[in-house]
LOFIMI-8320 format. One record per residue (C-alpha): residue number from 1; residue in three letters; x, y, z. Coordinates in steps of 0.05 Angstrom, whole numbers, plus 5000, padded with zeros to 4 digits. Layout:
BEGIN
<pt resi="NUM" resn="ALA" c1="X" c2="Y" c3="Z"/>
...
This chain:
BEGIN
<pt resi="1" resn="UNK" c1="9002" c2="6135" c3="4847"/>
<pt resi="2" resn="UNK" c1="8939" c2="6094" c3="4858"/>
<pt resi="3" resn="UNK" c1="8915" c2="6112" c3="4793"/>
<pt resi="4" resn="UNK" c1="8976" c2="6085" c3="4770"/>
<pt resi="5" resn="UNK" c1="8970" c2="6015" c3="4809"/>
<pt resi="6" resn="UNK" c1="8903" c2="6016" c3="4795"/>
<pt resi="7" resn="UNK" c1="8919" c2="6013" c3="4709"/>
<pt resi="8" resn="UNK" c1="8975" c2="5971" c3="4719"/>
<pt resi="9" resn="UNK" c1="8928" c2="5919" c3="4742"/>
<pt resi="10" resn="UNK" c1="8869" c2="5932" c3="4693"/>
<pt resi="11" resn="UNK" c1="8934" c2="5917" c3="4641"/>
<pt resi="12" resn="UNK" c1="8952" c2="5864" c3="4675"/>
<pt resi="13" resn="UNK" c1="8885" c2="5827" c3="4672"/>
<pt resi="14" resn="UNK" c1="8876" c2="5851" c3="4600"/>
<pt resi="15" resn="UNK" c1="8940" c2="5818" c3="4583"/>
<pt resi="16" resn="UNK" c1="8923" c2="5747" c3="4618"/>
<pt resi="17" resn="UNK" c1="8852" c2="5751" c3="4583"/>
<pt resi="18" resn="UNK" c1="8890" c2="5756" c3="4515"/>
<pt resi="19" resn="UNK" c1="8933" c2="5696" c3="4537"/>
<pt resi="20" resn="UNK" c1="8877" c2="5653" c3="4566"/>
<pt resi="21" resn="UNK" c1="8838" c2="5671" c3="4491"/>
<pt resi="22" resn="UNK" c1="8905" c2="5656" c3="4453"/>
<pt resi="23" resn="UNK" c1="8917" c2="5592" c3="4483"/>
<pt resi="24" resn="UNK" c1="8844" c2="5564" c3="4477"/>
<pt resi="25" resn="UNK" c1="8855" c2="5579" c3="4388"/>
<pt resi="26" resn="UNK" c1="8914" c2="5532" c3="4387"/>
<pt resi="27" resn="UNK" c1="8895" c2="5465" c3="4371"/>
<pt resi="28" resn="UNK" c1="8928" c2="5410" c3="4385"/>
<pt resi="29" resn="UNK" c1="8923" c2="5344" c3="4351"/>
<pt resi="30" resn="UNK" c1="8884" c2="5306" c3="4400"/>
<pt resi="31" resn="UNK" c1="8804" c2="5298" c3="4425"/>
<pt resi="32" resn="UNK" c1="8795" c2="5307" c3="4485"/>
<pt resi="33" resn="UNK" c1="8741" c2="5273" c3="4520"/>
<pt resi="34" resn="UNK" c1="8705" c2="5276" c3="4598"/>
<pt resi="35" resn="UNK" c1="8645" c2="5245" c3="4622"/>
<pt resi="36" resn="UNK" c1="8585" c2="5268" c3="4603"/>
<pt resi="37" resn="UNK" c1="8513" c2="5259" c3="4622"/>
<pt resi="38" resn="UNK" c1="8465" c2="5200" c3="4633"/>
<pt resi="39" resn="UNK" c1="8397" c2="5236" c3="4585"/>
<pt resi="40" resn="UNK" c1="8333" c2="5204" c3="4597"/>
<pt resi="41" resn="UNK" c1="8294" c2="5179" c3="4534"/>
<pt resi="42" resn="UNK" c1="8218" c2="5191" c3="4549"/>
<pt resi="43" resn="UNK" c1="8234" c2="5263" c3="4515"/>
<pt resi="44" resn="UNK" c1="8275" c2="5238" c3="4459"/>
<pt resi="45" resn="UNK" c1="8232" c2="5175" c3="4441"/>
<pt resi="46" resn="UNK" c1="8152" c2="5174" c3="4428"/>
<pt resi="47" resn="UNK" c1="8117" c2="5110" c3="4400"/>
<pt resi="48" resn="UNK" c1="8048" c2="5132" c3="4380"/>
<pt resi="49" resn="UNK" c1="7996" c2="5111" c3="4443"/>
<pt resi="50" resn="UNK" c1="8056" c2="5085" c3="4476"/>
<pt resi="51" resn="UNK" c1="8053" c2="5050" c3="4542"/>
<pt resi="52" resn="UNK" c1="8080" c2="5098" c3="4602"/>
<pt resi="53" resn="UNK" c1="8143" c2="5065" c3="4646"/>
<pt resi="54" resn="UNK" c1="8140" c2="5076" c3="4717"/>
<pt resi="55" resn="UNK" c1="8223" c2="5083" c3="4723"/>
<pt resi="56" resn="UNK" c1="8266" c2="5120" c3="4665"/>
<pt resi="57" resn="UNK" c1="8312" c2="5093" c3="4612"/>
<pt resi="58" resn="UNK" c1="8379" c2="5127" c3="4606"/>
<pt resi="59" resn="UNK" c1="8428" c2="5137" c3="4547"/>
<pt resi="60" resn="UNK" c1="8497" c2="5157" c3="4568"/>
<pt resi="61" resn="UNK" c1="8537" c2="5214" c3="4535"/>
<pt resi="62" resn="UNK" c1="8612" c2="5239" c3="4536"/>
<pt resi="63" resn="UNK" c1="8628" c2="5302" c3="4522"/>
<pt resi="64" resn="UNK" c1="8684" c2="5312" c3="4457"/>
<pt resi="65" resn="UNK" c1="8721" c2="5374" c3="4432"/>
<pt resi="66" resn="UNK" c1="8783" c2="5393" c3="4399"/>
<pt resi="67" resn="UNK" c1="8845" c2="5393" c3="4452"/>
<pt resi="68" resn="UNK" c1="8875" c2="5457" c3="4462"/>
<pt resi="69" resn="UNK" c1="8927" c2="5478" c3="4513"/>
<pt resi="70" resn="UNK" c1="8880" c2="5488" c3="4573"/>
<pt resi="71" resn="UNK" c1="8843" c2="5422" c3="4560"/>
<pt resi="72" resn="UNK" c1="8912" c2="5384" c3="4553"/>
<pt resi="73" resn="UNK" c1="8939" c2="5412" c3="4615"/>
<pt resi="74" resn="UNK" c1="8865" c2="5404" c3="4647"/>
<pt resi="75" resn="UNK" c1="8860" c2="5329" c3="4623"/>
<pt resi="76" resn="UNK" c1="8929" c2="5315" c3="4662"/>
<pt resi="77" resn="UNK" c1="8886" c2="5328" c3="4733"/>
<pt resi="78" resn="UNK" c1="8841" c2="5270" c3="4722"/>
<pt resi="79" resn="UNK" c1="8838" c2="5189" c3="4689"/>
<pt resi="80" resn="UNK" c1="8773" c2="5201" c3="4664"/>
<pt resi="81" resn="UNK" c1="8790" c2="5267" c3="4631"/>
<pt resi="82" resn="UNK" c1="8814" c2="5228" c3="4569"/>
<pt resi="83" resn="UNK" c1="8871" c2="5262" c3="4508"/>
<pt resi="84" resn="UNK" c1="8867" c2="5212" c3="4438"/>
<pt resi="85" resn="UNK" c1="8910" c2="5217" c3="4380"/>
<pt resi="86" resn="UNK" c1="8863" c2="5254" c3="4330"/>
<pt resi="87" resn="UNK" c1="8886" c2="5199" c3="4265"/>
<pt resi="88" resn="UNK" c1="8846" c2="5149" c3="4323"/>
<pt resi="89" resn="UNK" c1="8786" c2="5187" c3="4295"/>
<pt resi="90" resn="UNK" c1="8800" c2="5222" c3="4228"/>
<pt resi="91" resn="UNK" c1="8811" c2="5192" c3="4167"/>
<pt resi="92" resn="UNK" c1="8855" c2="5211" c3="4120"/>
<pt resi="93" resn="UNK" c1="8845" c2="5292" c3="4093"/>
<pt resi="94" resn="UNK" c1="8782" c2="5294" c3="4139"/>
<pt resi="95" resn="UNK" c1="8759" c2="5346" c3="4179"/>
<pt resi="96" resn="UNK" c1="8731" c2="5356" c3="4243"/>
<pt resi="97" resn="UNK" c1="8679" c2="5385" c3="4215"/>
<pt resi="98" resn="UNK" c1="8678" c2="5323" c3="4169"/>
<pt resi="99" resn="UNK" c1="8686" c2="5278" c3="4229"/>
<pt resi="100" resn="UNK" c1="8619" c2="5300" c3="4263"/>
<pt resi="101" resn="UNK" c1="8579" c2="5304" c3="4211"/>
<pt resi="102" resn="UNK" c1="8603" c2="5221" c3="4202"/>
<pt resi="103" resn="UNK" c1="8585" c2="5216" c3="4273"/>
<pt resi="104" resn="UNK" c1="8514" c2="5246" c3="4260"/>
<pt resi="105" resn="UNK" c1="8505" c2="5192" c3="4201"/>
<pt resi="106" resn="UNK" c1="8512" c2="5139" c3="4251"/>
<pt resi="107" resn="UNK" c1="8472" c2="5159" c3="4298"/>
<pt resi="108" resn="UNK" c1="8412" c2="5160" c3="4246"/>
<pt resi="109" resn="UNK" c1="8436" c2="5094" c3="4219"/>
<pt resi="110" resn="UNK" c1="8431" c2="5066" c3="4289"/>
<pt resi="111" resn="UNK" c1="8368" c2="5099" c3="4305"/>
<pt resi="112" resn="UNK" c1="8341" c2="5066" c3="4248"/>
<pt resi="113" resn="UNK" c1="8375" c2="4991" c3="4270"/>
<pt resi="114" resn="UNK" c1="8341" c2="5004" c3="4345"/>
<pt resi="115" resn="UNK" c1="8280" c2="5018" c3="4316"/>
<pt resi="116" resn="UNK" c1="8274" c2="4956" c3="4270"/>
<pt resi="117" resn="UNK" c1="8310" c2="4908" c3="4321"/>
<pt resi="118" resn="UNK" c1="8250" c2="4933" c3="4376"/>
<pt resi="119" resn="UNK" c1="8185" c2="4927" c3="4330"/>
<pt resi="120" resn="UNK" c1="8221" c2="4849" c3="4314"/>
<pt resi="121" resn="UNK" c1="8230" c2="4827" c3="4386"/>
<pt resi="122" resn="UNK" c1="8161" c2="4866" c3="4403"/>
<pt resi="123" resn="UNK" c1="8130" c2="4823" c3="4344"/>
<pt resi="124" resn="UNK" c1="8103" c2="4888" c3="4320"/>
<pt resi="125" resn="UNK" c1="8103" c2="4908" c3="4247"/>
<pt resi="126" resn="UNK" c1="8143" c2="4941" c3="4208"/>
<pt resi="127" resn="UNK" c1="8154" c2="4951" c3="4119"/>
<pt resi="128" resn="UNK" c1="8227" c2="4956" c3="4090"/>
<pt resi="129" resn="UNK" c1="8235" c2="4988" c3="4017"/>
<pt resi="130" resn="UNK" c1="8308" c2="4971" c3="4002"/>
<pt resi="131" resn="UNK" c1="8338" c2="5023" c3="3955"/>
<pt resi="132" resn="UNK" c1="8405" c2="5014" c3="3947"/>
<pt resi="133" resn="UNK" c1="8476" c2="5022" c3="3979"/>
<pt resi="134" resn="UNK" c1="8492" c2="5092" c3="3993"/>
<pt resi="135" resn="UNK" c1="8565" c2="5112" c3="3992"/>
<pt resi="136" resn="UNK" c1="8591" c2="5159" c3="4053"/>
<pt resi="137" resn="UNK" c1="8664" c2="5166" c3="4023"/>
<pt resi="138" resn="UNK" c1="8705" c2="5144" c3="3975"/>
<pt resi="139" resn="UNK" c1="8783" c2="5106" c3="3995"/>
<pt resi="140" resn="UNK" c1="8834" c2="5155" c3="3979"/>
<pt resi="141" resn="UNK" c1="8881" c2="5126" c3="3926"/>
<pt resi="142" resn="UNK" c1="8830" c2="5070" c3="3901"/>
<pt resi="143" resn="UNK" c1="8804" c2="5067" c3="3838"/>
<pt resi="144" resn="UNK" c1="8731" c2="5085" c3="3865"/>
<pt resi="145" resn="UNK" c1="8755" c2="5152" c3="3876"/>
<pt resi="146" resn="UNK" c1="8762" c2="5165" c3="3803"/>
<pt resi="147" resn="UNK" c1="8684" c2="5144" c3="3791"/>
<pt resi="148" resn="UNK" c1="8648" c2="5154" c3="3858"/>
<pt resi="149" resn="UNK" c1="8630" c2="5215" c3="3907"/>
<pt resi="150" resn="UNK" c1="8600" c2="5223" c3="3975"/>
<pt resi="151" resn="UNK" c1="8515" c2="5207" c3="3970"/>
<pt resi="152" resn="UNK" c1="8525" c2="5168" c3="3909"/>
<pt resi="153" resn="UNK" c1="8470" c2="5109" c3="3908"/>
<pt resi="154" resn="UNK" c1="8495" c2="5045" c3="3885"/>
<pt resi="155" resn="UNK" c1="8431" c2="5013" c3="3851"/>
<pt resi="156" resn="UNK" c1="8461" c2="4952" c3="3812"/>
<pt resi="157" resn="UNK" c1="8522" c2="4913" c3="3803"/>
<pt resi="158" resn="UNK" c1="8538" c2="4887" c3="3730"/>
<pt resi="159" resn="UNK" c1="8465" c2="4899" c3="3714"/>
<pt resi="160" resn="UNK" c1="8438" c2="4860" c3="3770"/>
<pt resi="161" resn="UNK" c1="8403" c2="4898" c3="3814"/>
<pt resi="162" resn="UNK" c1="8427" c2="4912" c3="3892"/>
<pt resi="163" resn="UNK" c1="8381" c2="4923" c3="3951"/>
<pt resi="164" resn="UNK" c1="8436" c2="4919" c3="4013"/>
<pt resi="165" resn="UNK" c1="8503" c2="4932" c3="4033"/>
<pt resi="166" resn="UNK" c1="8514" c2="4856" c3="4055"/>
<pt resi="167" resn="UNK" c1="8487" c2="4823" c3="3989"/>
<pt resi="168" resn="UNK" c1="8542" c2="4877" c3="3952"/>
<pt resi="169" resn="UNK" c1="8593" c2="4853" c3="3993"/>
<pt resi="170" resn="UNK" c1="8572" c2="4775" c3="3982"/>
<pt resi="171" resn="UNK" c1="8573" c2="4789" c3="3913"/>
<pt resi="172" resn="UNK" c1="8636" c2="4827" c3="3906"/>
<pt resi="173" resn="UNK" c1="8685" c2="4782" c3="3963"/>
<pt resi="174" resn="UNK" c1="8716" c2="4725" c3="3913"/>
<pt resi="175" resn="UNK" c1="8735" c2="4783" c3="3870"/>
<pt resi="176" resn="UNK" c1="8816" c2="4792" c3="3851"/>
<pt resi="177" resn="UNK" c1="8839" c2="4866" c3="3844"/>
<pt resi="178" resn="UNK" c1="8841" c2="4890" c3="3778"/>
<pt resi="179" resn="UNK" c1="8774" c2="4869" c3="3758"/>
<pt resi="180" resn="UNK" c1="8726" c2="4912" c3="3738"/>
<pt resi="181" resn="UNK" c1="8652" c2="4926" c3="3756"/>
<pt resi="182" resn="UNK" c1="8596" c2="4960" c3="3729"/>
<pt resi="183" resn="UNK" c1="8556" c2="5002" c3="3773"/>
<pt resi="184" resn="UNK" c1="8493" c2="5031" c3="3766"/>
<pt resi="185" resn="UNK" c1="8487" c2="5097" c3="3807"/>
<pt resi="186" resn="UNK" c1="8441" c2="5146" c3="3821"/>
<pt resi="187" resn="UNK" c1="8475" c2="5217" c3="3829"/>
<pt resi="188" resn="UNK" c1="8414" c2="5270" c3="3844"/>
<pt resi="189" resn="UNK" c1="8365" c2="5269" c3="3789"/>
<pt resi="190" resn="UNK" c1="8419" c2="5226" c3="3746"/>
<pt resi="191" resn="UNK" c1="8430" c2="5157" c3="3731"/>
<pt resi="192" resn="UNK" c1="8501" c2="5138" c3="3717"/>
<pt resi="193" resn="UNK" c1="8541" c2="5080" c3="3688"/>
<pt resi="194" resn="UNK" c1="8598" c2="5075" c3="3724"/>
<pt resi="195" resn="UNK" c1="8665" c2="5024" c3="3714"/>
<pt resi="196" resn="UNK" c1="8712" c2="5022" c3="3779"/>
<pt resi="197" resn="UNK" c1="8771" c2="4973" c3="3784"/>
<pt resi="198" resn="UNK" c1="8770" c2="4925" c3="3842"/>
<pt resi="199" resn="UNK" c1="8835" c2="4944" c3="3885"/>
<pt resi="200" resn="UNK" c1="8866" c2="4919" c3="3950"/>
<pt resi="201" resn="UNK" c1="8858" c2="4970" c3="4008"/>
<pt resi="202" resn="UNK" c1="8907" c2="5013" c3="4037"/>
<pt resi="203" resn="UNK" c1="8956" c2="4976" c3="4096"/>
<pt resi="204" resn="UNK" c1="8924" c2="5029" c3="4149"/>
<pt resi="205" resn="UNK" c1="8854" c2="5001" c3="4133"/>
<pt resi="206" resn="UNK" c1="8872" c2="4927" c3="4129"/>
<pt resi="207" resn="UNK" c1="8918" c2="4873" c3="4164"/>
<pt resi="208" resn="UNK" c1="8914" c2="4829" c3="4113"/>
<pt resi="209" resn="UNK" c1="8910" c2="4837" c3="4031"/>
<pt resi="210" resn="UNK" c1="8841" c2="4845" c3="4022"/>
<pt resi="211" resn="UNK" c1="8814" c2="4883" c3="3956"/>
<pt resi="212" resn="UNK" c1="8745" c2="4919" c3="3955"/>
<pt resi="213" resn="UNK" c1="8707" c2="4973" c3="3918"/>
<pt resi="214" resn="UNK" c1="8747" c2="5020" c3="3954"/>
<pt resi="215" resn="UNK" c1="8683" c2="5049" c3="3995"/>
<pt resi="216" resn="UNK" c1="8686" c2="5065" c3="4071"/>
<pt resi="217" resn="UNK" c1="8622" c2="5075" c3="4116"/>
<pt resi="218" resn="UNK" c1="8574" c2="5048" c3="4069"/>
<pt resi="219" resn="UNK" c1="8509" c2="5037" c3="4084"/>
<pt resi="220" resn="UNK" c1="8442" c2="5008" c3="4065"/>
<pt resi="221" resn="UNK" c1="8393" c2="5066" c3="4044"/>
<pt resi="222" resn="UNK" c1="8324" c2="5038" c3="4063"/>
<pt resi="223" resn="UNK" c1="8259" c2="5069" c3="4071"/>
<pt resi="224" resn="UNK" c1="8221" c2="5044" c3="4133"/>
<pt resi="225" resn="UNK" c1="8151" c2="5050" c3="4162"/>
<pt resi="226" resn="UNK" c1="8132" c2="5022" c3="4231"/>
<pt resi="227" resn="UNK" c1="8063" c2="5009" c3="4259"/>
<pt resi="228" resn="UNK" c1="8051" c2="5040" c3="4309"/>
<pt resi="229" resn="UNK" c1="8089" c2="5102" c3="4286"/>
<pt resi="230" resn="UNK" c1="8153" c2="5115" c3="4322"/>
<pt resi="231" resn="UNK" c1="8199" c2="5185" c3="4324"/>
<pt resi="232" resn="UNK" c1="8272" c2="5200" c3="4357"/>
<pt resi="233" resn="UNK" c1="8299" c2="5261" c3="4366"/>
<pt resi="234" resn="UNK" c1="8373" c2="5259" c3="4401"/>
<pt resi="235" resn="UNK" c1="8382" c2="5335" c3="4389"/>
<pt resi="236" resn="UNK" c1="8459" c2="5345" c3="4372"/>
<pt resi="237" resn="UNK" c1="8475" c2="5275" c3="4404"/>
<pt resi="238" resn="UNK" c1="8521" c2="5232" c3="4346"/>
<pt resi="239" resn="UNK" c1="8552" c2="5166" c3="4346"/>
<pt resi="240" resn="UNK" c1="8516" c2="5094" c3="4342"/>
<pt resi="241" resn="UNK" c1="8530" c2="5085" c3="4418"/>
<pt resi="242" resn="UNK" c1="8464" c2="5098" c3="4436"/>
<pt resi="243" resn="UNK" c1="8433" c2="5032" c3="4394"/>
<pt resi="244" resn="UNK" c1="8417" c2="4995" c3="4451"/>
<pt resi="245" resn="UNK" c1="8388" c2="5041" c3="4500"/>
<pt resi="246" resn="UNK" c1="8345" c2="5070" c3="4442"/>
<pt resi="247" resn="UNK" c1="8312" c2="4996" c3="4426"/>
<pt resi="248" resn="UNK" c1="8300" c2="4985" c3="4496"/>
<pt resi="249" resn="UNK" c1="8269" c2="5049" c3="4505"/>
<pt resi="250" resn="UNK" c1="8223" c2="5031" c3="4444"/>
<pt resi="251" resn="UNK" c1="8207" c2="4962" c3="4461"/>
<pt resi="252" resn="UNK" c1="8178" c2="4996" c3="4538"/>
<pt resi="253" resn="UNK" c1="8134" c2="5027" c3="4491"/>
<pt resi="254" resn="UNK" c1="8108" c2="4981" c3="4453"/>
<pt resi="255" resn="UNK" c1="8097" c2="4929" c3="4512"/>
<pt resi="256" resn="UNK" c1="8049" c2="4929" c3="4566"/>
<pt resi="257" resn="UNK" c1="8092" c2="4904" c3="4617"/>
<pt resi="258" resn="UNK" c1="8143" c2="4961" c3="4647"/>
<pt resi="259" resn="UNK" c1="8212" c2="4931" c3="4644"/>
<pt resi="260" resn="UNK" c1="8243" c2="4990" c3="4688"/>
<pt resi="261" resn="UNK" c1="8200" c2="4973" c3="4749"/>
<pt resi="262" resn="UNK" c1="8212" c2="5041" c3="4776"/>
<pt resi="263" resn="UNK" c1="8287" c2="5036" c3="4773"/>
<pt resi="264" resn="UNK" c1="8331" c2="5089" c3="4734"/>
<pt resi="265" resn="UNK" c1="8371" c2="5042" c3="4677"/>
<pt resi="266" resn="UNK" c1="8426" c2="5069" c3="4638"/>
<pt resi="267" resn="UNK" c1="8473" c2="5036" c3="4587"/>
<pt resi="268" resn="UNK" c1="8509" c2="5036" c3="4517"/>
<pt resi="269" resn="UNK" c1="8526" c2="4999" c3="4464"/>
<pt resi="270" resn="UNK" c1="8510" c2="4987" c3="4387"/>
<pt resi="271" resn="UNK" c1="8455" c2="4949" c3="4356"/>
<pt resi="272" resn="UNK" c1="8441" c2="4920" c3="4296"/>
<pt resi="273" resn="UNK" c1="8375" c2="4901" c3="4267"/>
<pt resi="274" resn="UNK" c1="8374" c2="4829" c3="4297"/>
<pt resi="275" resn="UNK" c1="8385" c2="4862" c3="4360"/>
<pt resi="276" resn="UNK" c1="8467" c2="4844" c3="4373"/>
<pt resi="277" resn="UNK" c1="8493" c2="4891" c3="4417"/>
<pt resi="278" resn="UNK" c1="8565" c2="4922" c3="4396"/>
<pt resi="279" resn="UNK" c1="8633" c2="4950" c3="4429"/>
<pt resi="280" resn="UNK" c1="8640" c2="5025" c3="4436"/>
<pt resi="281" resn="UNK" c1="8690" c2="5082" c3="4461"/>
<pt resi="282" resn="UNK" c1="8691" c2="5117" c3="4524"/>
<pt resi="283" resn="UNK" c1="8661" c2="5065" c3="4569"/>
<pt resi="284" resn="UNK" c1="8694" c2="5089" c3="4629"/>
<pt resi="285" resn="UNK" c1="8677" c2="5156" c3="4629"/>
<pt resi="286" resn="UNK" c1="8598" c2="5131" c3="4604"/>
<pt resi="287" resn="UNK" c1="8599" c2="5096" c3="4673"/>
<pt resi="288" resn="UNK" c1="8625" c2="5161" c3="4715"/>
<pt resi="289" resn="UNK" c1="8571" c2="5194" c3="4681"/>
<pt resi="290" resn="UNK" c1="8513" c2="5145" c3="4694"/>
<pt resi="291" resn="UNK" c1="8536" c2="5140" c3="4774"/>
<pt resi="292" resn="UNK" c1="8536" c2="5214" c3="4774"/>
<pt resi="293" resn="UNK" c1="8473" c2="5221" c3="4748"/>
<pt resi="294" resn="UNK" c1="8442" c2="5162" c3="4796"/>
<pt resi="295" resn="UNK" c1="8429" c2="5104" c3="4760"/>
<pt resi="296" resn="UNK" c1="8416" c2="5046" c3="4793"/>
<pt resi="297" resn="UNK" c1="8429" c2="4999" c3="4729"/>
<pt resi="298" resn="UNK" c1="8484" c2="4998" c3="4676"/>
<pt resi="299" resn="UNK" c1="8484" c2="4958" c3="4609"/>
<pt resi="300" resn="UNK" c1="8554" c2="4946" c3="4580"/>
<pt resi="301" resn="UNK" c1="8573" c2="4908" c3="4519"/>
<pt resi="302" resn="UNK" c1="8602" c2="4839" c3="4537"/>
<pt resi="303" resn="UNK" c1="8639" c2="4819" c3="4463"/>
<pt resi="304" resn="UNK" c1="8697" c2="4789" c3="4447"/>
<pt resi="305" resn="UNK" c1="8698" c2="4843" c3="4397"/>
<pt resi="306" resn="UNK" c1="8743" c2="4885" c3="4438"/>
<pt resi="307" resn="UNK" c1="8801" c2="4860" c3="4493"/>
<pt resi="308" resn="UNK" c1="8787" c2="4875" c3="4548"/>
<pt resi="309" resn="UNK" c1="8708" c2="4878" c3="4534"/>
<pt resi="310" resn="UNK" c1="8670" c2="4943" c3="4541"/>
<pt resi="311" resn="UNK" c1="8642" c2="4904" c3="4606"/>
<pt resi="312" resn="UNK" c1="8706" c2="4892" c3="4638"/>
<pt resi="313" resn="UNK" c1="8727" c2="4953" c3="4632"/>
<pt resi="314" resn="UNK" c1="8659" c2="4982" c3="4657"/>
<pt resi="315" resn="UNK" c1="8669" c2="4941" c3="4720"/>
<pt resi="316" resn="UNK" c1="8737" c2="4965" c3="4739"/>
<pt resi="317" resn="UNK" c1="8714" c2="5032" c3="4731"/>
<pt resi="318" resn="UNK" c1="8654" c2="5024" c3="4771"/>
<pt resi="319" resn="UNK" c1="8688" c2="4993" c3="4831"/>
<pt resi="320" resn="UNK" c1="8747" c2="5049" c3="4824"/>
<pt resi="321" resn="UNK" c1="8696" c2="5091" c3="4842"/>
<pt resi="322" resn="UNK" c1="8661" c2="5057" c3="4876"/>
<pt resi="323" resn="UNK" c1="8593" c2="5062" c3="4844"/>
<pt resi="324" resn="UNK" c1="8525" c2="5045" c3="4872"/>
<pt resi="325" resn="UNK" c1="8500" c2="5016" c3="4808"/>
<pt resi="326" resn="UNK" c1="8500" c2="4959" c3="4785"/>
<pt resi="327" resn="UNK" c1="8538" c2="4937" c3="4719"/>
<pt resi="328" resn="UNK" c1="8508" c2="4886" c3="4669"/>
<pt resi="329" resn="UNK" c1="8543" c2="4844" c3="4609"/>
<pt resi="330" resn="UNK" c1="8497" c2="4841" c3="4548"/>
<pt resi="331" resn="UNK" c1="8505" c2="4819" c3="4477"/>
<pt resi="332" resn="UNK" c1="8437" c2="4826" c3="4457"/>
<pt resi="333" resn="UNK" c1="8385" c2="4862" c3="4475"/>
<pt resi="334" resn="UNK" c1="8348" c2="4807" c3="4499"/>
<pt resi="335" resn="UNK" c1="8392" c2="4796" c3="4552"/>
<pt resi="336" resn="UNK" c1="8379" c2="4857" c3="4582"/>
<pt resi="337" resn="UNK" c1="8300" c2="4846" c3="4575"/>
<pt resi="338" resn="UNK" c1="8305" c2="4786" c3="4604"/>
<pt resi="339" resn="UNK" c1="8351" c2="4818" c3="4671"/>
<pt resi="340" resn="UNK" c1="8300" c2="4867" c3="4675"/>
<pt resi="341" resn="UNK" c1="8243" c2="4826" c3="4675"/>
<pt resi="342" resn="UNK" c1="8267" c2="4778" c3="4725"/>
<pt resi="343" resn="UNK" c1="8294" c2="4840" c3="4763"/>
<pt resi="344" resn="UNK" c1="8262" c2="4834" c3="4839"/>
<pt resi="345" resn="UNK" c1="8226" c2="4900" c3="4838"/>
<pt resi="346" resn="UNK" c1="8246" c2="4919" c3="4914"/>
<pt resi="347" resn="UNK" c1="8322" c2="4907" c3="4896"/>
């Protein structure tokens, strides 16, 4: 008999294993999203001969998966575990796979921005070889997808030659869908001629009746050197959140002067080379995971960009849970130099 009871349960756990495993294969078509981690960037950032910082800059992290039925029901226990539509994130016929390797392109392209926008308000040098505009995917049902692929390099436009994304875009805004363009690509080892229709974007990608190429995530391929030398490497981390945090990391570096003054300083937000600091998702579950982690300063994006901004919402979250910390509005990086700097170092 207790042979008997004692299989019966051994079944009975096998059985719930199987379920537990079943469930966690069905997707569902959501992210789901929970705070992360606050990383520290002395390990992921080296200037050559770099100055040392007496406190520790912070980037802040959430962690993203695929929602299955554990994760839904587990996301219903808390407000910061977070369930989003996945069309929110994917465009059309992409996959996740697809998705994250986007995510990974950003993150280099705003490594890059950080880097450029640090050495500038450092006044330390840097050299830019402009090479072209690099296409990252094509518009599905515009005429560019008849002509174009993913890594093409756009080198000229009617046999003028392009260097950026934003002269491309000055040159091709007064132009009416349904005229054509010649591009010059470079496809691998080819060159190609290429003739693509101007047409008017899809209604999903555009409020108003705006035409275009038909390219989405384009960016500026560049090759640049920086003296001193400067290296990040953000491991699996993806996304362009990190922009800000990584230039004021650099800029530490480069300075004498140690803007941290011993404190732990944390934050998020985009960048751009001239140093504008961007909206981003996920702000409230950023700051859970920066008071978690101990941070005694938080840099939030303060933009009109987004309603309510990235810094509202930062401060509602912080005094919801009543965090230690203390949050900061910044639309440049600048500002946050210039809080830091005039930051009383016993506060």
């Amino acid at each position: 008999m207790m042979k008997q009871l004692r299989s019966r349960r051994i079944w009975i756990i096998i059985i719930v294993l199987l379920a537990v495993l079943a469930l966690n294969q069905i997707s569902l078509p959501y992210y789901y999203s929970q705070p992360g981690e606050a990383s520290s960037l002395q390990d992921m950032v080296t200037v050559q001969n770099g100055y040392k910082e007496q406190g520790e800059f912070y980037l802040t992290t959430i962690r993203q998966q695929r929602a299955n039925i554990p994760l839904y029901l587990w996301s219903q226990l808390s407000q910061y575990r977070d369930l989003t539509p996945t069309d929110q994130f994917l465009r059309e016929g992409e996959t996740d796979q697809e998705y994250f390797h986007r995510q990974n392109r950003l993150m280099n392209s705003s490594q890059e921005a950080a880097k450029i926008a640090a050495y500038k308000e450092a006044d330390r040098q840097y050299e830019v070889e402009y090479n072209g505009v690099k296409v990252s995917q094509v518009i599905e049902g515009m005429d560019a997808e008849n002509h174009l692929q993913s890594d093409d390099l756009i080198t000229a436009l009617n046999g003028e030659k392009v260097r950026t994304l934003k002269k491309m875009n000055g040159r091709l805004e007064d132009l009416e869908a349904g005229t054509q363009v010649t591009l010059t690509v470079k496809r691998g080892d080819e060159t190609l001629e290429k003739t693509v229709e101007i047409s008017e974007f899809p209604e999903d990608l555009s409020s108003s009746s705006r035409s275009g190429l038909g390219l989405l995530y384009p960016y500026t391929d560049r090759d640049v050197q920086f003296d001193p030398d400067v290296e990040i490497n953000a491991g699996s981390i993806g996304g362009p959140s990190a922009g800000l945090m990584f230039s004021l990391e650099i800029y530490n570096q480069l300075t004498e002067s140690d803007l941290t003054r011993g404190k732990d300083v944390a934050g998020t937000g985009t960048i751009d080379d001239e140093g504008n600091v961007g909206p981003i998702g996920g702000i409230s579950e950023k700051i859970v995971a920066a008071e978690n982690s101990g941070v005694d300063i938080f840099f939030a994006p303060d933009t009109s960009a987004a309603e309510p901004s990235n810094y509202e919402q930062a401060e509602k979250t912080a005094s919801d849970i009543n965090a230690d910390m203390k949050v900061v509005p910044v639309q440049h990086m600048e500002d946050a130099i210039t809080y830091l700097n005039n930051m009383d170092a016993g506060a």
